[in-house]
N, C-alpha and C positions, 0 to 999 in steps of 0.2 A: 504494500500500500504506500502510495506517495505523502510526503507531507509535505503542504506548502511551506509551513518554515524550514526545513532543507533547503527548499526552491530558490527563497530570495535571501538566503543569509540571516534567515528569522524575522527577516520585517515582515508586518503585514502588506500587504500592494494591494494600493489603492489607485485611482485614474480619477484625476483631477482634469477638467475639460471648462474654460472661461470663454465666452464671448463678450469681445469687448468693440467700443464706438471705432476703432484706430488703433494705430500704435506707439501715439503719443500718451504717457500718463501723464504728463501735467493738462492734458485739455482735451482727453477721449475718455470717457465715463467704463467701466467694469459694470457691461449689463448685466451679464450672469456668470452661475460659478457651480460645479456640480461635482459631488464625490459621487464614484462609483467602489465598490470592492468588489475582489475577484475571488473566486470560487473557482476549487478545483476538483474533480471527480478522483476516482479508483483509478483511471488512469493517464492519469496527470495532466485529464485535457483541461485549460483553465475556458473559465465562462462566464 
C-alpha cells in the first residue's frame, strides 16, 4: 500500500490555484484563491 507521506517527503500536497485582475500587485486586485488537497488510492494514483 502506498502512502502519501512517503510521496512528498511527509508534507501534505495541496494545489493552490488564484485568479487575479493582472500581474501587477500594486494595482491588479486577487479575485480568487482556492485550496484543493490530493488524494491518493491503493495505487498510488493521486486524484
Amino acid at each position: 500500500m502506498h502512502e502519501i507521506k512517503d510521496r512528498f517527503r511527509g508534507f501534505l500536497p495541496v494545489v493552490i490555484d488564484v485568479e487575479t485582475a493582472g500581474f501587477n500587485n500594486k494595482t491588479d486586485a486577487l479575485l480568487e484563491i482556492a485550496a484543493s488537497i490530493l488524494r491518493m488510492d491503493d495505487d498510488g494514483e493521486l486524484y
